[in-house]
C-alpha angles and dihedrals in degrees: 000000000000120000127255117253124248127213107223131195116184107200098203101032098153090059125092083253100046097044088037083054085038085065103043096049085050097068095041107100102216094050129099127183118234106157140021116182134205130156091202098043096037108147081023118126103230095221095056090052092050113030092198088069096055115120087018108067130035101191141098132215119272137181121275096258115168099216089060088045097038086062083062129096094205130031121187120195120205084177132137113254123291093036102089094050094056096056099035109081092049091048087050101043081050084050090253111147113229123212093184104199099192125054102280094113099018093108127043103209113072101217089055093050089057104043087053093041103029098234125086107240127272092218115015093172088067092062097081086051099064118110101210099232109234099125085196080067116020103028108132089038087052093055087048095043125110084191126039128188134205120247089208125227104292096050091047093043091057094043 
């Protein structure tokens, strides 16, 4: 039976995190790519930013305009911190599914979240929400989440 396929937008794409994910999302059968985003490289082809994608991806950098990610099923940010929390509520309220690849949604007590990062969060009540994404773990509960969040290299390394 062959797999569904999933609509995917990456929000950072020009950054290590969000090529490296570019990879990665090329070679997975069931994605397709519907939108990379970059402030800097907007109106930029991806490919011809990043010659390892020629031939794979036919797309260019765009904005990160709610309305192009909000017609995805899945958005990835490979953002810095801070990023994710500010377009999420918005993706999820559109039924968009958020894999968040910084911290954003990392802790779920705000306080927490701002004396670690320095910023008090966008959308606290979202916290609770957060599957914490080690599938070792959490693996039923991440195929059932609308928001994911990303566990971070120490956590991952000692699993």
């Amino acid at each position: 039976m062959a797999q569904a396929e999933v609509k995917v937008g990456v929000v950072g794409g020009s950054g290590y995190t969000g090529i490296e994910l570019l990879r990665l999302l090329l070679r997975h059968p069931a994605v397709r790519l519907h939108a990379v985003t970059s402030r800097h490289e907007a109106g930029e082809a991806v490919s011809a930013r990043y010659g390892n994608l020629l031939g794979q991806v036919d797309l260019t950098f765009v904005e990160p305009d709610p309305a192009t990610l909000s017609a995805c099923d899945l958005v990835f940010f490979a953002t810095p911190n801070g990023v994710a929390m500010q377009m999420t509520p918005d993706l999820l309220a559109a039924g968009v599914r958020v894999i968040d690849l910084a911290a954003d949604f990392r802790l779920r007590d705000p306080a927490l979240w701002e004396q670690w990062y320095g910023m008090p969060h966008a959308c606290p009540a979202l916290l609770a929400e957060a599957v914490y994404g080690l599938p070792e773990l959490y693996r039923t509960a991440i195929q059932q989440a609308r928001l994911v969040a990303n566990p971070g290299g120490y956590p991952t390394a000692v699993s």
